[in-house]
LOKE-569322 format. One line per field, with one value per residue (C-alpha): residue number from 1; residue in three letters; x, y, z. Coordinates in steps of 0.5 Angstrom, whole numbers. Layout:
residues N
bafi = NUM	...
pavex = ALA	...
x = X	...
y = Y	...
z = Z	...
END
This chain:
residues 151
bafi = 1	2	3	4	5	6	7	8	9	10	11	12	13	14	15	16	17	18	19	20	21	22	23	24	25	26	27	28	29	30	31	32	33	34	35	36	37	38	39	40	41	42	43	44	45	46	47	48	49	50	51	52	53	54	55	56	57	58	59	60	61	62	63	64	65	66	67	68	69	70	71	72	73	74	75	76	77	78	79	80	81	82	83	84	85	86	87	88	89	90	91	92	93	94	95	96	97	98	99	100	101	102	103	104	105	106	107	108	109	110	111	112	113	114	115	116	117	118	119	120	121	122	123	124	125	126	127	128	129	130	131	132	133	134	135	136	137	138	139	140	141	142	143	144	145	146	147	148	149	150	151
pavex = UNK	UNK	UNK	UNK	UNK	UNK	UNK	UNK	UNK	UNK	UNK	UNK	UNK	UNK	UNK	UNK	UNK	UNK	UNK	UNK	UNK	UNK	UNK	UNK	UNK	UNK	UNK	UNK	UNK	UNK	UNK	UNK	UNK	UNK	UNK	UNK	UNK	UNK	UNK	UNK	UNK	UNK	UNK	UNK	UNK	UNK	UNK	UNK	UNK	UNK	UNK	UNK	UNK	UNK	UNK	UNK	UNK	UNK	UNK	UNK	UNK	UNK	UNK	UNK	UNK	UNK	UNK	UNK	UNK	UNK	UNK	UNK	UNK	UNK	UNK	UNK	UNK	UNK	UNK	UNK	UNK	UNK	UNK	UNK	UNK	UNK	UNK	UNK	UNK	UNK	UNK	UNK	UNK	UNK	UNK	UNK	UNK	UNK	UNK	UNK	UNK	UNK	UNK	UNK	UNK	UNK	UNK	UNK	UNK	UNK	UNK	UNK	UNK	UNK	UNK	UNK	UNK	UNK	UNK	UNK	UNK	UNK	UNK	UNK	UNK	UNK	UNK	UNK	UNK	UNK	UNK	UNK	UNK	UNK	UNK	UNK	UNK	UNK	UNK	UNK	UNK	UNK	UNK	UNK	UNK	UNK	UNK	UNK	UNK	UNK	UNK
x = 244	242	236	229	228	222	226	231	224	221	228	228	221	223	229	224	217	224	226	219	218	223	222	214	212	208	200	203	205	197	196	201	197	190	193	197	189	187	191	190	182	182	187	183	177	181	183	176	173	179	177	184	183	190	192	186	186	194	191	186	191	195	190	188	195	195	189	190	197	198	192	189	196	197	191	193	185	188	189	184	178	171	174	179	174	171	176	178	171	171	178	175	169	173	178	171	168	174	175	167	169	175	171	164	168	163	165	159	164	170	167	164	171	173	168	170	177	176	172	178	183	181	178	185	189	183	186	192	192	191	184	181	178	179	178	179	173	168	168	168	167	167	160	158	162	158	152	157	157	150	150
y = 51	50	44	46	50	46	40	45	47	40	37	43	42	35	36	41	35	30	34	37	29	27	33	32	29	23	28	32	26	25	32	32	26	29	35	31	27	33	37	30	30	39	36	30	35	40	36	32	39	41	34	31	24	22	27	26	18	19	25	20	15	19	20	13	11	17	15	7	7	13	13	7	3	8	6	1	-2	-5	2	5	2	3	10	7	1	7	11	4	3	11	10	4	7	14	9	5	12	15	8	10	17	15	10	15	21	24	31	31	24	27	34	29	25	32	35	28	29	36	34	29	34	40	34	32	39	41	35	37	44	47	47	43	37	32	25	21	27	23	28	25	29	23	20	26	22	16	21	19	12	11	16
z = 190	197	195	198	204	206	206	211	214	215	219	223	226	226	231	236	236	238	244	245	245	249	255	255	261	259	261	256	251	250	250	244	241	242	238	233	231	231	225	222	222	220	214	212	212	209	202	203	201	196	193	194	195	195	201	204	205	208	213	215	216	220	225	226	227	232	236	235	236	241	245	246	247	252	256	263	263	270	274	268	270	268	265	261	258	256	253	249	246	245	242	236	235	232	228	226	224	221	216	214	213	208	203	204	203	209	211	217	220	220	224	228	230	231	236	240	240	242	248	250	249	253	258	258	259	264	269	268	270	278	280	274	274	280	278	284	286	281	276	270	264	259	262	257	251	252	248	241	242	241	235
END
């Protein structure tokens, strides 16, 4: 009678993402898309496993979006230098490892996409919070990162 309640449910969690959107100052903004890849990346490993390849592929999907469109676009590589050039080639090498985990179907890519996006995440919100990490300081939790690239 009154249709699905997901559907109900969905729109609902809809309207709260938008306004939680829409009052997110923009540190939080990149902390939502670091959080939005990250659920991709555990659902595409999570439908890899239950062998749904179809869901699988749009989960992928969505994460590579997220990182492309969401975090790479939103670097200024001006005001950003060396620590945005890094995070760029950082960005593309997920995306080039994400492609490789879709059409190889590799459980170990996904996990290893993930523990690079859990690193930048819980780097990001360390910068964002009283006493963290101070960049105009020199600390630069991201050399660390350059350890991925050469995997």
């Amino acid at each position: 009678m009154f249709g699905s309640s997901n559907k109900g449910a969905q729109s609902y969690a809809k309207v709260g993402l938008e306004t939680g959107i829409g009052a997110a100052s923009p540190h939080k903004l990149i902390a939502m898309l670091y959080d939005g890849a990250l659920v991709a990346v555990l659902s595409a490993q999570m439908h890899m496993k239950a062998g749904n390849i179809p869901e699988k592929g749009k989960s992928i999907s969505r994460a590579m979006q997220l990182i492309d469109h969401g975090l790479r676009a939103s670097l200024d590589k001006n005001a950003g230098g060396e620590i945005a050039e890094n995070l760029d080639a950082l960005y593309e090498y997920m995306g080039a490892r994400l492609l490789t985990a879709n059409l190889k179907n590799d459980l170990a890519i996904l996990e290893e996409v993930q523990r690079l996006l859990t690193d930048l995440r819980d780097t990001w919100n360390a910068i964002g919070t009283p006493g963290g990490i101070n960049l105009a300081n020199g600390d630069a939790p991201v050399a660390r990162m350059s350890n991925y690239a050469s995997a």
